[in-house]
C-alpha positions in Angstrom: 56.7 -13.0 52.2 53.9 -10.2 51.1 50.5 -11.1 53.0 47.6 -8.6 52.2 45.2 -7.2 55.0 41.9 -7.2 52.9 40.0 -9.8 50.8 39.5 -9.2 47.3 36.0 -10.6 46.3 36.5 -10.7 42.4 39.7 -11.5 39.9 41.0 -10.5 37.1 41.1 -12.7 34.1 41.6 -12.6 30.4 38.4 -13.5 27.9 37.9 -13.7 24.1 34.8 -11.8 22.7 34.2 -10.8 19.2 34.4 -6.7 18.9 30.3 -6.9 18.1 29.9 -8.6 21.9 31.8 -5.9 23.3 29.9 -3.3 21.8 27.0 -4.6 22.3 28.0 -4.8 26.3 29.3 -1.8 26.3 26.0 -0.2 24.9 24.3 -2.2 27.6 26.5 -1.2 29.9 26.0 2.6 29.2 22.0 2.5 29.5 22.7 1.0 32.9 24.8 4.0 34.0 27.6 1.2 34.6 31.4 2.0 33.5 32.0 -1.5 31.8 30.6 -4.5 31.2 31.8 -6.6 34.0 28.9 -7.1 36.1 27.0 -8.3 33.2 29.6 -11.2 32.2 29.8 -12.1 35.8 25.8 -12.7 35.9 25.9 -14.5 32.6 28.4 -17.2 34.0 26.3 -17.5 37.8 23.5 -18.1 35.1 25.4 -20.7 33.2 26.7 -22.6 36.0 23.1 -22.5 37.8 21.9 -24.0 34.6 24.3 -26.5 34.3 24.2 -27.7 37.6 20.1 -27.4 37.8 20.5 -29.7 34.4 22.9 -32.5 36.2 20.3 -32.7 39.1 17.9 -33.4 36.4 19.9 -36.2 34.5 21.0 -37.4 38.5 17.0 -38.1 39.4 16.6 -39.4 35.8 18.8 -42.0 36.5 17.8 -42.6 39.6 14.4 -44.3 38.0 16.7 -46.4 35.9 15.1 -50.3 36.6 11.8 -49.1 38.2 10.1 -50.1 35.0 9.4 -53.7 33.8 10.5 -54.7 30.5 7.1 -54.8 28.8 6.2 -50.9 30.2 9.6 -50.0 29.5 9.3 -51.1 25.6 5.8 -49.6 25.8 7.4 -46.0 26.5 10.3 -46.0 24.5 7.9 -47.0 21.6 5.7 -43.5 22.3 8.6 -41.9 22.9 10.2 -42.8 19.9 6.6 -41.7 18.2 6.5 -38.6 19.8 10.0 -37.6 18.1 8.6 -38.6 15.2 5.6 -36.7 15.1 7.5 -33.2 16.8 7.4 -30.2 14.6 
C-alpha cells in the first residue's frame, strides 16, 4: 500500500476544445503573465456550476408558489403571460 503525506488540491483530467479555444486561452493566458490556461477553465466551470445551482434555487422557490393562486387569478396570469410572449421582440 502507497499512502501520500500531502494533499493535492487540483486533478488532472482530459478535456475536448477546438484548436481556436485553445489559442484563444492561450493568448489570454499570455496577457495574464500565466503559463497555461488552467486557472481560467477552472473559473469558467465554478461559474457554471454557481449558475446552475443559483438557477435550480430559482425553479425550487418557483415551485414552491405552485397552488397559492386561485383558478380565476391563475388563468388571469397565464393569459398576460401568454400576451407578453406574444408581444416580446
Amino acid at each position: 500500500m502507497h499512502a501520500h503525506a500531502c494533499y493535492a488540491p487540483f486533478m488532472r483530467t482530459t478535456i475536448e476544445i477546438t484548436a481556436e479555444q485553445r489559442s484563444k486561452l492561450m493568448a489570454l493566458a499570455a496577457l495574464k503573465n500565466e503559463k497555461g490556461f488552467s486557472r481560467f477553465v477552472r473559473e469558467a466551470i465554478d461559474e457554471y456550476l454557481e449558475s446552475r445551482l443559483s438557477t435550480q434555487e430559482k425553479i425550487d422557490r418557483a415551485l414552491l408558489t405552485r397552488g397559492i393562486l386561485n383558478e380565476e387569478d391563475a388563468d388571469s396570469f397565464g393569459d398576460d403571460c401568454t400576451a407578453i410572449r406574444e408581444n416580446w421582440r
